[in-house]
CHARMM internal coordinates of N, CA and C (Angstrom, degrees):
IC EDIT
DIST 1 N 1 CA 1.4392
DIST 1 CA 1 C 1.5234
ANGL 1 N 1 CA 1 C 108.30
DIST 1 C 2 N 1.2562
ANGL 1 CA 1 C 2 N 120.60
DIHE 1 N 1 CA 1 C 2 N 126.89
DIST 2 N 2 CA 1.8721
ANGL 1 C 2 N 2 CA 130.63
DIHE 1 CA 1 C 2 N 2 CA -165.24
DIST 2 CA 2 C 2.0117
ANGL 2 N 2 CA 2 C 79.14
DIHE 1 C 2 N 2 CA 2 C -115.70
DIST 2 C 3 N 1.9718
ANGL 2 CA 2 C 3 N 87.49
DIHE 2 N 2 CA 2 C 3 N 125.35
DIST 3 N 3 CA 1.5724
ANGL 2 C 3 N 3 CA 105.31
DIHE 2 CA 2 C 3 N 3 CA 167.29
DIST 3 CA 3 C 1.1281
ANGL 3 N 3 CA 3 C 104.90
DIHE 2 C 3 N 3 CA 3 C -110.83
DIST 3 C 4 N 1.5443
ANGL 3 CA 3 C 4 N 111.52
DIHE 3 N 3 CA 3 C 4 N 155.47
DIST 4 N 4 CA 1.0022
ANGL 3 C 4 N 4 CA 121.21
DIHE 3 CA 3 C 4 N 4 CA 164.46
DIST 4 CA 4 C 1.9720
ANGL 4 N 4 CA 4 C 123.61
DIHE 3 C 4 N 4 CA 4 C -129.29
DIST 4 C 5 N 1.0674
ANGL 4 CA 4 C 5 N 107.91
DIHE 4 N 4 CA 4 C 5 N 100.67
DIST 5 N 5 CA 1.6795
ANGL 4 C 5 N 5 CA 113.21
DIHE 4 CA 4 C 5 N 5 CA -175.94
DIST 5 CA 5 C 1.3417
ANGL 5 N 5 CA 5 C 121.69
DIHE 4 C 5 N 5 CA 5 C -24.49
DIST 5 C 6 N 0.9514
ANGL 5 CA 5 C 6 N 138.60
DIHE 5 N 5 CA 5 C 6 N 99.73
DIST 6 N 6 CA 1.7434
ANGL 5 C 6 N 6 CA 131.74
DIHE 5 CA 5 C 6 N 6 CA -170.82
DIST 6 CA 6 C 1.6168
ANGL 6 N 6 CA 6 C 86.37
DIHE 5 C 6 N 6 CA 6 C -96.71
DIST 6 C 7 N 0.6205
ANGL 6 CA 6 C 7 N 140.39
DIHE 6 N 6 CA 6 C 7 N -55.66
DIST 7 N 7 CA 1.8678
ANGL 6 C 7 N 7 CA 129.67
DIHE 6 CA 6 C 7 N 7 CA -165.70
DIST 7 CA 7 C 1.8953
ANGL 7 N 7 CA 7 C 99.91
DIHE 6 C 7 N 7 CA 7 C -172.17
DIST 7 C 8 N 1.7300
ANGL 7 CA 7 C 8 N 95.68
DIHE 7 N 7 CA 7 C 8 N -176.55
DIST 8 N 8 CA 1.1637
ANGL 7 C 8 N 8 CA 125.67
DIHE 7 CA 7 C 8 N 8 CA 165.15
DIST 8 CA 8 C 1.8695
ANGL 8 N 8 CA 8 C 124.69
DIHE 7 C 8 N 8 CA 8 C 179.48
DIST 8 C 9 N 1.5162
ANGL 8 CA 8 C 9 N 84.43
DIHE 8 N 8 CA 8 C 9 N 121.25
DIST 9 N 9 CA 1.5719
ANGL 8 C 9 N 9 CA 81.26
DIHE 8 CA 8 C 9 N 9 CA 178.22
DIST 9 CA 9 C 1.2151
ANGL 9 N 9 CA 9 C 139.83
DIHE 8 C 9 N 9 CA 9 C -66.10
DIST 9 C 10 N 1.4124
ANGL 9 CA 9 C 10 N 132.90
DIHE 9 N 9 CA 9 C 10 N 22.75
DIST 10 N 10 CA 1.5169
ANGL 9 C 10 N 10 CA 145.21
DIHE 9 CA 9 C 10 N 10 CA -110.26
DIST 10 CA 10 C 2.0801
ANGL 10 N 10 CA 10 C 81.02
DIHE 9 C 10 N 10 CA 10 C -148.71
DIST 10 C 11 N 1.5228
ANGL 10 CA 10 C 11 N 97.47
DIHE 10 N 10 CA 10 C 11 N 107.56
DIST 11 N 11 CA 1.4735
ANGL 10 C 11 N 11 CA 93.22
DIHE 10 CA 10 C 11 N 11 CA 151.89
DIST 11 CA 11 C 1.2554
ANGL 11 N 11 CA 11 C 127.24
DIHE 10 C 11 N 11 CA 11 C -100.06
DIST 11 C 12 N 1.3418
ANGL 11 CA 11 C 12 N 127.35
DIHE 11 N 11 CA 11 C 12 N -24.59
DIST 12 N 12 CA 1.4547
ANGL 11 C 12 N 12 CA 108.18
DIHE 11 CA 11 C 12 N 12 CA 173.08
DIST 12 CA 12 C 1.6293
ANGL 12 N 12 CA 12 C 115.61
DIHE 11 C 12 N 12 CA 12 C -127.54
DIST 12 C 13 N 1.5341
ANGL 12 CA 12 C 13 N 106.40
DIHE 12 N 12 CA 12 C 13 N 19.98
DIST 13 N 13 CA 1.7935
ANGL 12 C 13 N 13 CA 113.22
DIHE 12 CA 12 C 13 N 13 CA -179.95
DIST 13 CA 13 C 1.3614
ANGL 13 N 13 CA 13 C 107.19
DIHE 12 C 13 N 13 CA 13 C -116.83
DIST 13 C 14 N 1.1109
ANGL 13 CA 13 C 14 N 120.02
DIHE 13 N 13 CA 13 C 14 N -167.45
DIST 14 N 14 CA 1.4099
ANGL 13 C 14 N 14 CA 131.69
DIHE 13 CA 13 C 14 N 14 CA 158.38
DIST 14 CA 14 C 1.3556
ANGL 14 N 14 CA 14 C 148.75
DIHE 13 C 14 N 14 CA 14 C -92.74
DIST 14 C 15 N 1.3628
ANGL 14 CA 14 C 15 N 82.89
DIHE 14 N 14 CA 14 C 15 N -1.56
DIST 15 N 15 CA 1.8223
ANGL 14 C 15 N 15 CA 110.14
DIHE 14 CA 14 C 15 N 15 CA -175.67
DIST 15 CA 15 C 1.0792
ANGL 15 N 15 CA 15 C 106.75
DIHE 14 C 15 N 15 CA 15 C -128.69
DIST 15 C 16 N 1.6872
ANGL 15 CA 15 C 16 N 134.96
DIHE 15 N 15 CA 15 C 16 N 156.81
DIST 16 N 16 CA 1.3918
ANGL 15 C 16 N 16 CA 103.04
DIHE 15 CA 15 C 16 N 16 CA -9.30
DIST 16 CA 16 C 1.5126
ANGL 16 N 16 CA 16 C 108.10
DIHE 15 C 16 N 16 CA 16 C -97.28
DIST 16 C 17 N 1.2181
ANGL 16 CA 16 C 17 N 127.59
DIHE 16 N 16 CA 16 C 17 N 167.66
DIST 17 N 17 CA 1.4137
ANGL 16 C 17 N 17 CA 133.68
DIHE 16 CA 16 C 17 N 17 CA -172.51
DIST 17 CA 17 C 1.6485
ANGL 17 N 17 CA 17 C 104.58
DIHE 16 C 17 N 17 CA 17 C -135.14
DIST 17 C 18 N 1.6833
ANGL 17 CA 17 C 18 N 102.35
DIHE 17 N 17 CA 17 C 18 N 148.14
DIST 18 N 18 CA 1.7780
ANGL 17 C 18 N 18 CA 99.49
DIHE 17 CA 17 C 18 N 18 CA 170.74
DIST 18 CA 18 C 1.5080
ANGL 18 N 18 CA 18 C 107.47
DIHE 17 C 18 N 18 CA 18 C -119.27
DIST 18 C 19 N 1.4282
ANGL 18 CA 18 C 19 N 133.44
DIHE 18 N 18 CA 18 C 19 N 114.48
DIST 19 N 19 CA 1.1712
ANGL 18 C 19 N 19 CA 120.77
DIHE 18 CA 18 C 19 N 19 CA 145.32
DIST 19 CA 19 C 0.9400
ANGL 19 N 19 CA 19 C 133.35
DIHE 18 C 19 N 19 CA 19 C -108.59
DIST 19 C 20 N 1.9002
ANGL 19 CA 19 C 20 N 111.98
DIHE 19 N 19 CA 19 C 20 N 179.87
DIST 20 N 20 CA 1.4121
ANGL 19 C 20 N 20 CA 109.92
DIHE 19 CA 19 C 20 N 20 CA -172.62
DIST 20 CA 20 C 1.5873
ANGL 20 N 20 CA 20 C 110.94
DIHE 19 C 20 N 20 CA 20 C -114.40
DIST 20 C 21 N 1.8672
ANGL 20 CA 20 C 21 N 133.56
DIHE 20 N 20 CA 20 C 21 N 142.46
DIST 21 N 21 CA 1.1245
ANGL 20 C 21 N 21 CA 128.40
DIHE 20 CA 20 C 21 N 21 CA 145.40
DIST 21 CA 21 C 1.2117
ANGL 21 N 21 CA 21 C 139.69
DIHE 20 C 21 N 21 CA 21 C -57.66
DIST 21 C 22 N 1.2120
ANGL 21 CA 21 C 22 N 122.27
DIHE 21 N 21 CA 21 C 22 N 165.98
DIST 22 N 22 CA 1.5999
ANGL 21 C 22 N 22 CA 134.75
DIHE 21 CA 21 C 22 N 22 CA -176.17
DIST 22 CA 22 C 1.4907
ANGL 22 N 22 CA 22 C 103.27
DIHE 21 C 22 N 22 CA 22 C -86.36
DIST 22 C 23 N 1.5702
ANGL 22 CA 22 C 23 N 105.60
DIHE 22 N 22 CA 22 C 23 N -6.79
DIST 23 N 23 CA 1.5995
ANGL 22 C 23 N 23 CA 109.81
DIHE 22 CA 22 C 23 N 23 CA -163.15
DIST 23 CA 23 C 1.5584
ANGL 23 N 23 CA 23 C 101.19
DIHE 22 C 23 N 23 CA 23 C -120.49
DIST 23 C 24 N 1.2861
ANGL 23 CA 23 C 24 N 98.95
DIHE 23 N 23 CA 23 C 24 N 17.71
DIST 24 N 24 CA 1.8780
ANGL 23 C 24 N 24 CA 100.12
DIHE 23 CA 23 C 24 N 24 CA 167.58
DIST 24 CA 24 C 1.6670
ANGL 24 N 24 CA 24 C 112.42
DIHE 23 C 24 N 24 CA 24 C 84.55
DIST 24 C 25 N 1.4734
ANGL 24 CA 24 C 25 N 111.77
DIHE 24 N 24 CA 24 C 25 N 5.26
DIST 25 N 25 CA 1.5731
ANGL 24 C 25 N 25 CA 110.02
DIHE 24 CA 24 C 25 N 25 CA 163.39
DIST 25 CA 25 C 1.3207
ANGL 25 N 25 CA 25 C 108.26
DIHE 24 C 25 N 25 CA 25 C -123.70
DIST 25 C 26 N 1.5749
ANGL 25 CA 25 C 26 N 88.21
DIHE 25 N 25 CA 25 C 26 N -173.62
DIST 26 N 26 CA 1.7504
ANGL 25 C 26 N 26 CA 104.83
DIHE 25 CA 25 C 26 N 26 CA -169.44
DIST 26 CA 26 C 1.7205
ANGL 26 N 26 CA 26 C 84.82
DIHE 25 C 26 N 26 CA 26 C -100.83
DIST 26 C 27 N 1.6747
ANGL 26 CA 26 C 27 N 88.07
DIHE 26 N 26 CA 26 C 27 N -178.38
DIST 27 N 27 CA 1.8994
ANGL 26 C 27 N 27 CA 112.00
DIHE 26 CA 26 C 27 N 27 CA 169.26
DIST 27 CA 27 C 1.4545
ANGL 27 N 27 CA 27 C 93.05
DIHE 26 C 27 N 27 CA 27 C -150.03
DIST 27 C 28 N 1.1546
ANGL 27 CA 27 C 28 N 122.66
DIHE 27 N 27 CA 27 C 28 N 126.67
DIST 28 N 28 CA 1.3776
ANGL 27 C 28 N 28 CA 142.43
DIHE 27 CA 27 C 28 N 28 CA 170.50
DIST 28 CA 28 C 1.7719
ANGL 28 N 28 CA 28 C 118.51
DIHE 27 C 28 N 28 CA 28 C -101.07
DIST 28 C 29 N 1.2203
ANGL 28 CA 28 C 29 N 98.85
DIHE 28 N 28 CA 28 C 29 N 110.86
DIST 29 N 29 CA 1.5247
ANGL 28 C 29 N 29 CA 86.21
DIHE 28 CA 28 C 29 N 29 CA -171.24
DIST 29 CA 29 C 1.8450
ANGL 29 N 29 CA 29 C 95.33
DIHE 28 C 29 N 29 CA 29 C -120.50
DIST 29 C 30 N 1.6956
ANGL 29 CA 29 C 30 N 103.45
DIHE 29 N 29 CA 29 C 30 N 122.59
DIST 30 N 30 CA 1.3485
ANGL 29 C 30 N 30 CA 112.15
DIHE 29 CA 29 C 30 N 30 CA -153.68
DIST 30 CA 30 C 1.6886
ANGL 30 N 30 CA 30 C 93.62
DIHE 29 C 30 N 30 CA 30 C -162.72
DIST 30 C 31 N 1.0372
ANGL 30 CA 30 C 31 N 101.27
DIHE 30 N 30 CA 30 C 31 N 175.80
DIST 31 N 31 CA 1.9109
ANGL 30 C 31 N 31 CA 120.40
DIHE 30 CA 30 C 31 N 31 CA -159.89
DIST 31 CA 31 C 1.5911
ANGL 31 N 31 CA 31 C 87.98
DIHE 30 C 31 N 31 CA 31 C -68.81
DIST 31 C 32 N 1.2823
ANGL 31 CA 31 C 32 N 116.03
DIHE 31 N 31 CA 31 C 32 N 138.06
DIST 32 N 32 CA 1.5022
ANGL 31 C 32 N 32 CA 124.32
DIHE 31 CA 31 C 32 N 32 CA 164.59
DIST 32 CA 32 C 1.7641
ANGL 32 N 32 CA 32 C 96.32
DIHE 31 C 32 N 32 CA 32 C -74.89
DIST 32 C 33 N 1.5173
ANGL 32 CA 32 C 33 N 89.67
DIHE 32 N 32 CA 32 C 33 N 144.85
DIST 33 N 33 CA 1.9931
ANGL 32 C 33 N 33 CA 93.03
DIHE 32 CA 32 C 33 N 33 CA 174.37
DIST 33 CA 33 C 1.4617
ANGL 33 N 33 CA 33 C 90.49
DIHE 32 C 33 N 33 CA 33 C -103.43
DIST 33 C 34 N 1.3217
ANGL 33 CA 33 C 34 N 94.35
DIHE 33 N 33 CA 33 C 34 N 120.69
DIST 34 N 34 CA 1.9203
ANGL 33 C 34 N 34 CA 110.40
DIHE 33 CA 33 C 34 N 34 CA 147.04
DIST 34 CA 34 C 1.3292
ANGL 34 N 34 CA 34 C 113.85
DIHE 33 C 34 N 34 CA 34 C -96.11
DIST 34 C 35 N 1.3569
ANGL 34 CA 34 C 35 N 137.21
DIHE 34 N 34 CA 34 C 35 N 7.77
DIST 35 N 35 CA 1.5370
ANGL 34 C 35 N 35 CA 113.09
DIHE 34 CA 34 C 35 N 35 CA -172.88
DIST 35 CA 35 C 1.9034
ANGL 35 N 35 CA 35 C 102.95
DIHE 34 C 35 N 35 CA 35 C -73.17
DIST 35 C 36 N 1.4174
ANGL 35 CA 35 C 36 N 100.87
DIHE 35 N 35 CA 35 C 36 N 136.56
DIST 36 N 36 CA 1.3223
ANGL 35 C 36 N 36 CA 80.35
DIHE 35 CA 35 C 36 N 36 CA 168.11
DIST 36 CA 36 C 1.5184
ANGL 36 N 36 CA 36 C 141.18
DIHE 35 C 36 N 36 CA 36 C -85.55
DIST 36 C 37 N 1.4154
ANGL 36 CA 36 C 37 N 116.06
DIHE 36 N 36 CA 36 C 37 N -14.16
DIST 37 N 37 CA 1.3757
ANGL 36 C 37 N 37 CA 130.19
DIHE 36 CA 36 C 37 N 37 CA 155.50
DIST 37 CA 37 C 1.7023
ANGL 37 N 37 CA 37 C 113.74
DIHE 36 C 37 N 37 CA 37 C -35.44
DIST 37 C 38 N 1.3915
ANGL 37 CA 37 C 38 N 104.67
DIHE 37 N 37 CA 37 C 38 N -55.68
DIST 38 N 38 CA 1.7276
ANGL 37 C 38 N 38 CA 107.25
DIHE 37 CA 37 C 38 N 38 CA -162.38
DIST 38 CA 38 C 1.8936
ANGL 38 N 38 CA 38 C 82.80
DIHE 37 C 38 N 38 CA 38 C -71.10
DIST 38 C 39 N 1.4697
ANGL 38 CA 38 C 39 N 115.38
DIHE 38 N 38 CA 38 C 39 N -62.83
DIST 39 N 39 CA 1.5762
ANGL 38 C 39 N 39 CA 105.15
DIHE 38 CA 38 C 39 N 39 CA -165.19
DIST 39 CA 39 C 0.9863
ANGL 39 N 39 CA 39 C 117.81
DIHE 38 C 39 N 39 CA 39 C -48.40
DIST 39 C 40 N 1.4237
ANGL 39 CA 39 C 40 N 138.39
DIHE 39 N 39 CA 39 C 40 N -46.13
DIST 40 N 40 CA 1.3204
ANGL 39 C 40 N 40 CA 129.15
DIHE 39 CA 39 C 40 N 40 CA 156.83
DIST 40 CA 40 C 1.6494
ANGL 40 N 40 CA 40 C 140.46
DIHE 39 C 40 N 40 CA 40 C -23.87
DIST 40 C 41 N 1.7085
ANGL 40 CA 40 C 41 N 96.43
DIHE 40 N 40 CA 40 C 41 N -53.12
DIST 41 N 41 CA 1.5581
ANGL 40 C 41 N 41 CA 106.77
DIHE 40 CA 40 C 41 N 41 CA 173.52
DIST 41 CA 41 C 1.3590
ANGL 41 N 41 CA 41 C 105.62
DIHE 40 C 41 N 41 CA 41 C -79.87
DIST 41 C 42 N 1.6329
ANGL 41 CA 41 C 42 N 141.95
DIHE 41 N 41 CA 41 C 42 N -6.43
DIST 42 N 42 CA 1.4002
ANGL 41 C 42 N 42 CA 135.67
DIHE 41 CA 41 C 42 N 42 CA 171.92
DIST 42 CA 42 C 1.5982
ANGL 42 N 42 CA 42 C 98.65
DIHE 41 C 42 N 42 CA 42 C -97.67
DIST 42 C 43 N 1.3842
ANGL 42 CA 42 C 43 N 141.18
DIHE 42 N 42 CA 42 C 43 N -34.65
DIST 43 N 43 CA 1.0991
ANGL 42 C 43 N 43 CA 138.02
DIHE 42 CA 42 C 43 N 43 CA 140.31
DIST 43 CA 43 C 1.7881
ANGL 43 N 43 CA 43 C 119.42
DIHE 42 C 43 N 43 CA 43 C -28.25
DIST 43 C 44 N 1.0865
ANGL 43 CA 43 C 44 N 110.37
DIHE 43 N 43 CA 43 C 44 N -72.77
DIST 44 N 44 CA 1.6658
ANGL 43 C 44 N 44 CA 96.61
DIHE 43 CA 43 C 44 N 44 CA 168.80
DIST 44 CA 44 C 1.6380
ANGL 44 N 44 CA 44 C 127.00
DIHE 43 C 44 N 44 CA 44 C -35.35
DIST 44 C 45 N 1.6378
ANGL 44 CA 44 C 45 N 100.94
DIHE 44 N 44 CA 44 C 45 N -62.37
DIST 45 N 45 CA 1.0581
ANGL 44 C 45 N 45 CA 104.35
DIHE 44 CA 44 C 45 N 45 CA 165.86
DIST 45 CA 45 C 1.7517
ANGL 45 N 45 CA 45 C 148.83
DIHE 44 C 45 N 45 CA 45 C -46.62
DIST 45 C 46 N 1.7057
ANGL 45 CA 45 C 46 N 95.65
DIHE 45 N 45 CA 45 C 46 N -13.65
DIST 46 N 46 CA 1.4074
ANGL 45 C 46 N 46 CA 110.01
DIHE 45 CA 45 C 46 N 46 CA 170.43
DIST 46 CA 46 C 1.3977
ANGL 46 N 46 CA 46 C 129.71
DIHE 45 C 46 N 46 CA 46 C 143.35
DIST 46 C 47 N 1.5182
ANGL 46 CA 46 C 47 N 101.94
DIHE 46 N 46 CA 46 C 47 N -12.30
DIST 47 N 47 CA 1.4343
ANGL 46 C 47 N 47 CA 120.94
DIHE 46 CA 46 C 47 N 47 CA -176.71
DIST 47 CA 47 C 1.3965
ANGL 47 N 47 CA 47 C 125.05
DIHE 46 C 47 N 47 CA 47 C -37.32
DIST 47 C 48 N 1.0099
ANGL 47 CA 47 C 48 N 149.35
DIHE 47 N 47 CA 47 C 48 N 77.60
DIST 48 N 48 CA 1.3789
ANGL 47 C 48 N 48 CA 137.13
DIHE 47 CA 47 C 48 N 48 CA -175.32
DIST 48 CA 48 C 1.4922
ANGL 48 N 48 CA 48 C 142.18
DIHE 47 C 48 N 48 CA 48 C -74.19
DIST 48 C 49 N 0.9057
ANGL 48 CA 48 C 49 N 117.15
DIHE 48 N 48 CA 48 C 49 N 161.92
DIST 49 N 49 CA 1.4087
ANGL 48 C 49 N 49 CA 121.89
DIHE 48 CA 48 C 49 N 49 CA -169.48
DIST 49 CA 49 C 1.4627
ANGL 49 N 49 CA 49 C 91.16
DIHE 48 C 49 N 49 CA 49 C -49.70
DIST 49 C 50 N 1.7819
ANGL 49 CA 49 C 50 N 126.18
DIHE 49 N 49 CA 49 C 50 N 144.27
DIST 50 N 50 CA 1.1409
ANGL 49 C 50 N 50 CA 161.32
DIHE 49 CA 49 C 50 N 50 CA 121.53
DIST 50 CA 50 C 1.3797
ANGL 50 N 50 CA 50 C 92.03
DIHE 49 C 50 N 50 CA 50 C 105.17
DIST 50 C 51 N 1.8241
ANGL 50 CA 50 C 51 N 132.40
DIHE 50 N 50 CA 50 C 51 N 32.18
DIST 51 N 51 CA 1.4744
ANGL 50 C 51 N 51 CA 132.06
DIHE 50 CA 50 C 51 N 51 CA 147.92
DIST 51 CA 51 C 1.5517
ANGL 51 N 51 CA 51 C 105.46
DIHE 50 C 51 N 51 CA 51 C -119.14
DIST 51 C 52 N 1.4398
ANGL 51 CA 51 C 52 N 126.13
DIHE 51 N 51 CA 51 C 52 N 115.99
DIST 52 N 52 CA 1.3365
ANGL 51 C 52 N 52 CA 124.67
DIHE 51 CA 51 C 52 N 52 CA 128.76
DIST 52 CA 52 C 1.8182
ANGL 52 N 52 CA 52 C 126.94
DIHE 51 C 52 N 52 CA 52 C -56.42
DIST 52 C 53 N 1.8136
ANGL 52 CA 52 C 53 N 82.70
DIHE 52 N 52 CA 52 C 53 N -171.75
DIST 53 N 53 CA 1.2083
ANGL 52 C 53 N 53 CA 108.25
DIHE 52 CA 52 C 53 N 53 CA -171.81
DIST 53 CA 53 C 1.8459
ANGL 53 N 53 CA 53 C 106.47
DIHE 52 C 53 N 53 CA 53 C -125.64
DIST 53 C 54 N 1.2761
ANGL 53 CA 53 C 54 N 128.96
DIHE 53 N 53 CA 53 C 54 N 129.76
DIST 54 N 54 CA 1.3033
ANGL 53 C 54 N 54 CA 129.90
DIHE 53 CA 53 C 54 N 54 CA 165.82
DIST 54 CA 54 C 1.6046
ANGL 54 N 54 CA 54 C 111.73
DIHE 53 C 54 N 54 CA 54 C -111.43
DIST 54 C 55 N 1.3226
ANGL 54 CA 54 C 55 N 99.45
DIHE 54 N 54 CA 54 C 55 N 158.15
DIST 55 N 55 CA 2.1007
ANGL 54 C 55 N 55 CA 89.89
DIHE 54 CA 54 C 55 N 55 CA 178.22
DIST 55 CA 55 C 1.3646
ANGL 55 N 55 CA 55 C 96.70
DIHE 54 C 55 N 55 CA 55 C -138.92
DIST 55 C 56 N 1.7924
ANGL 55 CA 55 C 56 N 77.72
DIHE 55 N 55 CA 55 C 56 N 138.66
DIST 56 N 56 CA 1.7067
ANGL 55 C 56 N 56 CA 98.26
DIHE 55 CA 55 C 56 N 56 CA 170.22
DIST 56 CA 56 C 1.2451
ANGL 56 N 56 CA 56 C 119.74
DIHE 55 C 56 N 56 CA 56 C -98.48
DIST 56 C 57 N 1.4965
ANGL 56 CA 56 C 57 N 133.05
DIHE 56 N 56 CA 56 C 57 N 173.85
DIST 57 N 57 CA 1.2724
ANGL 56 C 57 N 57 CA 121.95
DIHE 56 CA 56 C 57 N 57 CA 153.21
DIST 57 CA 57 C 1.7139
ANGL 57 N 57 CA 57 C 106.49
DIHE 56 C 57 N 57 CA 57 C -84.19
DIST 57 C 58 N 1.3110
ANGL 57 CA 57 C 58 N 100.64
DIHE 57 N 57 CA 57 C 58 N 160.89
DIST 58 N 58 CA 1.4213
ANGL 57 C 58 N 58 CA 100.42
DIHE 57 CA 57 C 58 N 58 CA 170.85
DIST 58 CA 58 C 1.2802
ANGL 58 N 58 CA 58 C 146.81
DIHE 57 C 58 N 58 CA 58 C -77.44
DIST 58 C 59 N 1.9529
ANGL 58 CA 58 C 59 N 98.47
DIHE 58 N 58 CA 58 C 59 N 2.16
DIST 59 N 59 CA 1.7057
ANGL 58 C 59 N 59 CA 93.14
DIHE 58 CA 58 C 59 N 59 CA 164.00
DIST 59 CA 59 C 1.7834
ANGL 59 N 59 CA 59 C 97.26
DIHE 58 C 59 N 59 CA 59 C -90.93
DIST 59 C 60 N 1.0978
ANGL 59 CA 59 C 60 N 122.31
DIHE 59 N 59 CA 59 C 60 N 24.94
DIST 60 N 60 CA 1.6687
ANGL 59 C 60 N 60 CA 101.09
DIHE 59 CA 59 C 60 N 60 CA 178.81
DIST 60 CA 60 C 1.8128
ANGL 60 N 60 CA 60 C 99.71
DIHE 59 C 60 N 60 CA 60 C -76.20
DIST 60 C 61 N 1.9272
ANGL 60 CA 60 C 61 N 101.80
DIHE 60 N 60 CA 60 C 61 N -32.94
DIST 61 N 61 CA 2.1410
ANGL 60 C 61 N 61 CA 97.27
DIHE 60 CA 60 C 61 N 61 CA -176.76
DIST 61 CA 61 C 1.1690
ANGL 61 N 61 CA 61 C 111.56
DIHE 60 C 61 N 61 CA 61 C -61.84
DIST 61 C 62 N 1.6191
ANGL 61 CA 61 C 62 N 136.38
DIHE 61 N 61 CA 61 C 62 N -16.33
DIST 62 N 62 CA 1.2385
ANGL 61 C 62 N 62 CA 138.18
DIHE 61 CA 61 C 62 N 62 CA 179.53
DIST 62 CA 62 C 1.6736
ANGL 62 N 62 CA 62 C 112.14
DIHE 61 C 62 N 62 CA 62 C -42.30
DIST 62 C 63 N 1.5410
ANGL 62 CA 62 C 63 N 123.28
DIHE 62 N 62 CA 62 C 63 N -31.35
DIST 63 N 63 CA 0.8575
ANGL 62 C 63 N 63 CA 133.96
DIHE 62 CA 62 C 63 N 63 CA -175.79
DIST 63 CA 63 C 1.9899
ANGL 63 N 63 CA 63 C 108.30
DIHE 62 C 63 N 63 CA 63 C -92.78
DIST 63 C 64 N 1.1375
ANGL 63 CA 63 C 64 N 114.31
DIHE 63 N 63 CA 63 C 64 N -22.85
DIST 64 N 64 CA 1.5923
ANGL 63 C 64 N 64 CA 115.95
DIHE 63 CA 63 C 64 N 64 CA 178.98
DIST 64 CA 64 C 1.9121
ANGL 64 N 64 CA 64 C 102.94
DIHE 63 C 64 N 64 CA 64 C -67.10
DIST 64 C 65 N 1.3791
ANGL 64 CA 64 C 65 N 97.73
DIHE 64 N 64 CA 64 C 65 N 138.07
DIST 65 N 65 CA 1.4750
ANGL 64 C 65 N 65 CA 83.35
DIHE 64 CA 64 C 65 N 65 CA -172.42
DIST 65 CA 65 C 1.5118
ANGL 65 N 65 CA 65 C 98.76
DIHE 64 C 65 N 65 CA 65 C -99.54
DIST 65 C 66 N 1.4689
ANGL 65 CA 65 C 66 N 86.48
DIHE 65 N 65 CA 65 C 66 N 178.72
DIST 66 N 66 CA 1.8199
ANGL 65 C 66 N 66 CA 106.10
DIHE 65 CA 65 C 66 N 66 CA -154.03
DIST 66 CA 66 C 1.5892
ANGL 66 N 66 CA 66 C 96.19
DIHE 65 C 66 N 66 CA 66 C -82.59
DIST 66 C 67 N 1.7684
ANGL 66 CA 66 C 67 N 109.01
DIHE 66 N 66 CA 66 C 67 N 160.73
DIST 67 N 67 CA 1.2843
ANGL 66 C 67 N 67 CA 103.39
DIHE 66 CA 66 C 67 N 67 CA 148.59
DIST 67 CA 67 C 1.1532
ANGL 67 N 67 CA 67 C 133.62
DIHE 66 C 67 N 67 CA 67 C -65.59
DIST 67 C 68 N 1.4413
ANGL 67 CA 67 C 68 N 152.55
DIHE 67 N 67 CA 67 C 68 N 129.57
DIST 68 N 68 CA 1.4485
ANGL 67 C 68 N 68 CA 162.54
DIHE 67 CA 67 C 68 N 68 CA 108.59
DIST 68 CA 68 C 1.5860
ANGL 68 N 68 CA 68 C 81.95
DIHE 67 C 68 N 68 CA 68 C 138.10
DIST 68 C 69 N 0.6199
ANGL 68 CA 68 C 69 N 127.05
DIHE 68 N 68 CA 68 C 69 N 44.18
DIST 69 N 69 CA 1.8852
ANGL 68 C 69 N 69 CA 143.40
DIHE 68 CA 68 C 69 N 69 CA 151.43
DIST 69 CA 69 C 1.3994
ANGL 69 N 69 CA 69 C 125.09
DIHE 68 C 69 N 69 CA 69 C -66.15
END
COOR INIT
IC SEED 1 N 1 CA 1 C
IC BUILD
């Protein structure tokens, strides 16, 4: 899989970052959520065994490009 860096809002860490695949998705590299309240309610919703959840802030999509862009 060939990435390509679209941005990161991060001045002096490493996180979080957005890239893009060769295979038509992103990779988000962002804080793993441990709360257990939120995992639970994304667990209901469908979450399955051996996918989490990481969180970004929301200027990290500033960098995801737009449709018909």
């Amino acid at each position: 899989m060939k990435l390509t860096h679209l941005g990161t809002t991060s001045g002096t860490t490493t996180c979080p970052n957005l890239y893009e695949t060769d295979r038509g998705t992103y990779l988000v590299q962002g804080y793993v959520v441990t709360d257990p309240e939120a995992l639970a309610t994304i667990r209901e919703r469908g979450l399955p065994e051996g996918e989490t959840v990481v969180e970004i802030p929301k200027e990290l999509l500033a960098f995801a490009p737009q449709p018909g862009a």
